[in-house]
C-alpha positions in Angstrom: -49.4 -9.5 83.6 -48.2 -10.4 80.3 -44.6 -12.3 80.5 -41.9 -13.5 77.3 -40.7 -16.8 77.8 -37.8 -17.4 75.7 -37.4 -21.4 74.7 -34.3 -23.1 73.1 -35.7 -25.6 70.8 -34.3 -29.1 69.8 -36.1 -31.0 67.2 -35.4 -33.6 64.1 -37.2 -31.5 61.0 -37.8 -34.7 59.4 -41.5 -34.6 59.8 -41.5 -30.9 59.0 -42.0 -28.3 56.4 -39.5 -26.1 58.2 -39.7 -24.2 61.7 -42.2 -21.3 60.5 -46.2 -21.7 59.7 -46.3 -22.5 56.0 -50.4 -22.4 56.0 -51.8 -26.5 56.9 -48.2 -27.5 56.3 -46.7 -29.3 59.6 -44.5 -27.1 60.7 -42.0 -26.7 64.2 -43.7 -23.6 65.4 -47.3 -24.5 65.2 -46.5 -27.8 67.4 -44.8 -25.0 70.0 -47.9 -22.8 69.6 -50.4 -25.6 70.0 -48.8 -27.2 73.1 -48.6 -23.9 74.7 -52.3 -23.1 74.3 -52.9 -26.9 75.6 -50.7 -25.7 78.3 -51.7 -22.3 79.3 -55.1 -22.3 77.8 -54.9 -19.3 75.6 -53.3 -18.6 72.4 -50.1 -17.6 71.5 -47.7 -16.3 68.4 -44.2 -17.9 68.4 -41.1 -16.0 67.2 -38.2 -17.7 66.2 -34.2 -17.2 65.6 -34.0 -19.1 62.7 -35.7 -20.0 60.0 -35.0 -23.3 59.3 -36.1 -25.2 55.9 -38.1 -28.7 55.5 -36.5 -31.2 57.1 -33.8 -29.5 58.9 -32.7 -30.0 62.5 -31.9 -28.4 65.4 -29.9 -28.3 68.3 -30.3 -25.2 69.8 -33.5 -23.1 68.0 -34.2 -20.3 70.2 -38.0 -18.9 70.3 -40.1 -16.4 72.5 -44.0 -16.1 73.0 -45.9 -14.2 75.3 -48.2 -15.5 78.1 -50.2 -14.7 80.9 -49.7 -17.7 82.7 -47.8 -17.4 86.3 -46.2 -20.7 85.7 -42.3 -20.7 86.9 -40.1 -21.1 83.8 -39.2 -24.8 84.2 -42.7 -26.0 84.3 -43.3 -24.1 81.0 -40.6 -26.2 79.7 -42.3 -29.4 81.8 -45.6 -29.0 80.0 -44.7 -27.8 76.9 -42.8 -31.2 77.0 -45.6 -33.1 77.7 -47.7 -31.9 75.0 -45.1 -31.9 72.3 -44.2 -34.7 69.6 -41.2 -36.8 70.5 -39.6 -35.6 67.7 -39.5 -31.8 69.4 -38.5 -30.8 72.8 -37.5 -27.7 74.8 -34.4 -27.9 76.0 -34.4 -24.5 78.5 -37.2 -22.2 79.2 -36.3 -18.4 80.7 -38.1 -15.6 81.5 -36.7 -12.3 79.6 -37.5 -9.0 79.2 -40.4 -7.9 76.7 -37.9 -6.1 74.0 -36.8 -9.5 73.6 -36.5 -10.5 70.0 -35.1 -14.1 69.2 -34.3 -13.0 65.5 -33.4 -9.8 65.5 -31.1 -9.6 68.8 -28.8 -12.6 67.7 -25.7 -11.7 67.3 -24.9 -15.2 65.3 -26.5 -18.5 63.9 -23.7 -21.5 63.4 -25.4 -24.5 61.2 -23.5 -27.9 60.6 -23.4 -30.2 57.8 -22.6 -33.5 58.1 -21.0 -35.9 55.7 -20.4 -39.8 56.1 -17.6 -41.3 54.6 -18.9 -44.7 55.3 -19.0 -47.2 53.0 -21.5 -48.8 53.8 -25.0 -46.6 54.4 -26.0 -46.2 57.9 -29.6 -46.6 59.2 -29.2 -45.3 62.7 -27.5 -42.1 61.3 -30.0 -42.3 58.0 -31.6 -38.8 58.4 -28.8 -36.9 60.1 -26.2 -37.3 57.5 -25.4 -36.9 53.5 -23.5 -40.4 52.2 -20.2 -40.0 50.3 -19.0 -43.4 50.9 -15.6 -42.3 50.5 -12.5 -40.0 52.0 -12.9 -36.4 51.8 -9.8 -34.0 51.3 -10.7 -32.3 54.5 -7.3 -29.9 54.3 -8.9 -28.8 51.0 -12.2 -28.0 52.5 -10.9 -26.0 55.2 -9.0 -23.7 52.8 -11.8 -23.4 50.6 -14.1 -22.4 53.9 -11.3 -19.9 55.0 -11.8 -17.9 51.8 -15.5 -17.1 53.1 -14.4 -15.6 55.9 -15.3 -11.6 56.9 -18.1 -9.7 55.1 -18.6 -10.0 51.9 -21.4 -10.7 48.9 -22.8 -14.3 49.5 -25.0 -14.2 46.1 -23.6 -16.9 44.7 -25.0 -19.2 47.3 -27.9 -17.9 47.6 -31.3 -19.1 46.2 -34.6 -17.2 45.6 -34.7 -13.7 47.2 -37.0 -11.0 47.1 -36.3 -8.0 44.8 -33.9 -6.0 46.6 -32.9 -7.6 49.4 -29.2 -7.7 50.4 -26.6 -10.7 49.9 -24.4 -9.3 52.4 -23.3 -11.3 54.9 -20.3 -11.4 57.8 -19.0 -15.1 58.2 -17.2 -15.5 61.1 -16.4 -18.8 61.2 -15.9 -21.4 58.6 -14.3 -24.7 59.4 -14.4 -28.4 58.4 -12.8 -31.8 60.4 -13.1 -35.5 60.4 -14.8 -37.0 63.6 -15.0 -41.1 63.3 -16.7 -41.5 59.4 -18.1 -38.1 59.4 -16.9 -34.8 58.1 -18.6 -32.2 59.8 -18.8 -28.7 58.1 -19.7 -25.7 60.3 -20.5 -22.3 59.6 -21.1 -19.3 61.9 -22.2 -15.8 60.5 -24.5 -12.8 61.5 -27.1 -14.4 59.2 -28.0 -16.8 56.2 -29.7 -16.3 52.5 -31.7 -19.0 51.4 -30.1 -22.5 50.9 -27.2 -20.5 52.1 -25.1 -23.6 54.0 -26.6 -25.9 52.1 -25.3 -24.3 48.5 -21.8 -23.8 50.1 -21.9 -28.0 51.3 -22.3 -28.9 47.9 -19.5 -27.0 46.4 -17.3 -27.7 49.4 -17.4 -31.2 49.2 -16.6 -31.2 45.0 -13.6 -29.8 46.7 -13.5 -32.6 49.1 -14.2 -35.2 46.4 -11.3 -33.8 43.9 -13.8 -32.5 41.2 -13.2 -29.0 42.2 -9.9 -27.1 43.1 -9.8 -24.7 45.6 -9.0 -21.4 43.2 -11.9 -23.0 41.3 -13.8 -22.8 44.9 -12.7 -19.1 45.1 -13.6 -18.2 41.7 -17.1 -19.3 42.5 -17.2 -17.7 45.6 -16.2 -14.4 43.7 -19.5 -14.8 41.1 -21.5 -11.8 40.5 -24.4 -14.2 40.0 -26.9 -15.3 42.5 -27.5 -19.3 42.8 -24.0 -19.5 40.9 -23.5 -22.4 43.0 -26.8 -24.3 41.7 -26.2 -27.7 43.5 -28.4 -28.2 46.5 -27.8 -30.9 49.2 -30.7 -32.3 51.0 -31.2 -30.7 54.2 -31.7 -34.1 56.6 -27.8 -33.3 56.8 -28.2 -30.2 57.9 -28.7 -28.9 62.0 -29.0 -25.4 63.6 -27.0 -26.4 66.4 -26.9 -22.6 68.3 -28.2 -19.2 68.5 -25.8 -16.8 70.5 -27.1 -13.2 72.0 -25.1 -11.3 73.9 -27.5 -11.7 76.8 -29.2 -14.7 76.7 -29.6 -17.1 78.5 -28.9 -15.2 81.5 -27.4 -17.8 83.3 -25.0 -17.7 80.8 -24.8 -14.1 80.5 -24.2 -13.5 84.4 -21.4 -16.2 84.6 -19.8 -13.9 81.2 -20.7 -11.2 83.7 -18.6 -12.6 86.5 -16.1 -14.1 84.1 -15.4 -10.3 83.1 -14.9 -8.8 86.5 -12.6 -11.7 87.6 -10.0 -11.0 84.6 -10.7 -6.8 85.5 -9.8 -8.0 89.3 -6.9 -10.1 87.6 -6.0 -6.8 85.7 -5.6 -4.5 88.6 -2.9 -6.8 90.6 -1.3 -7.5 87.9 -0.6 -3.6 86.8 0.4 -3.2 90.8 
């Protein structure tokens, strides 16, 4: 009987071309596709959330293949484990329902960007973050971030796109703080364009540096123009650090599940 096991994924992208096939290119999903068929002995096609770009990370990728193996969920993880690089792991491994699409049943993605205001460079923390060697204005960050919030037109950060494809996005979240030497810049939204986060982390931080002014910010934000904002930070800063689904993973979703009936318990004595 054919089964979907649904994988959250953490890996560093440095070694990668991104998380989908790109032909002979080493890429995140055919490591996951070659340790399963090491694993299970047959071939397998893995669908991801996310597509992230060349040497991005990830915290919490979520991916789905289909198998006929009758191994229990947590040895999938085990063995998939034990075939992977170091450099790629699966986190949780659950058994869901065959309508299960890791993309196209998200209901958000929320990517961070990382900034260090060290000084001096930092080799432990050398691929994970983007050196400004100096304070950032985080207040005037966060008010430019604000202004992205809701749905709107996201061409201006957007790179190349294919002919007719909408720049229409709802952000739901857009925030920046200061933890230690790093800034952290995190944004949550339905979806992303191309070089989406990494577009609005370069403009944000000329805001953070004092070369750009918020209305400035705005004004750019407000640009008819796709790739208006035409810097482009590298993307070692950059992590997918969670896929959420309204469903998934469904140990989550029962304890939302439980978590909704208490408050409806709560709601009846308290209307007595």
């Amino acid at each position: 009987m054919t089964r979907r096991i649904a994988l959250i994924l953490e890996y560093e992208g440095t070694a990668y071309a991104g998380s989908q096939r790109q032909g002979a290119l080493p890429t995140v999903q055919a490591e996951v596709e070659r340790a399963a068929e090491a694993l299970t002995g047959a071939g397998c096609r893995l669908a991801v959330a996310g597509r992230t770009d060349a040497g991005t990370h990830a915290a919490g990728q979520v991916a789905a293949f289909d198998t006929e193996s009758d191994l229990a969920p947590q040895r999938i993880r085990d063995g998939l484990n034990h075939h992977l690089p170091e450099d790629i792991a699966v986190v949780e491994a659950h058994e869901v329902a065959r309508s299960f699409d890791p993309r196209r049943h998200a209901a958000s993605r929320v990517y961070r960007y990382t900034f260090s205001e060290r000084a001096a460079r930092s080799p432990l923390r050398r691929r994970f973050v983007h050196p400004v060697g100096r304070t950032l204005d985080v207040e005037a960050m966060s008010q430019a971030l604000a202004y992205l919030e809701g749905t709107r037109d996201f061409a201006p950060f957007s790179g190349a796109l294919p002919a007719g494809k909408s720049t229409m996005r709802r952000m739901l979240r857009a925030q920046a703080w200061r933890k230690g030497s790093e800034v952290y810049l995190e944004l949550e939204a339905n979806a992303f364009l191309p070089q989406q986060v990494r577009r609005t982390a370069a403009a944000v931080l000329r805001v953070g540096l004092g070369k750009m002014t918020v209305t400035a910010f705005e004004a750019l934000a407000d640009s008819p123009v796709r790739g208006a904002a035409e810097h482009v930070l590298p993307a070692g800063a950059l992590c997918l650090q969670r896929v959420a689904y309204p469903d998934f993973p469904p140990r989550r979703a029962a304890q939302n599940e439980i978590m909704t009936q208490n408050e409806m318990v709560v709601g009846r004595y308290a209307a007595l």
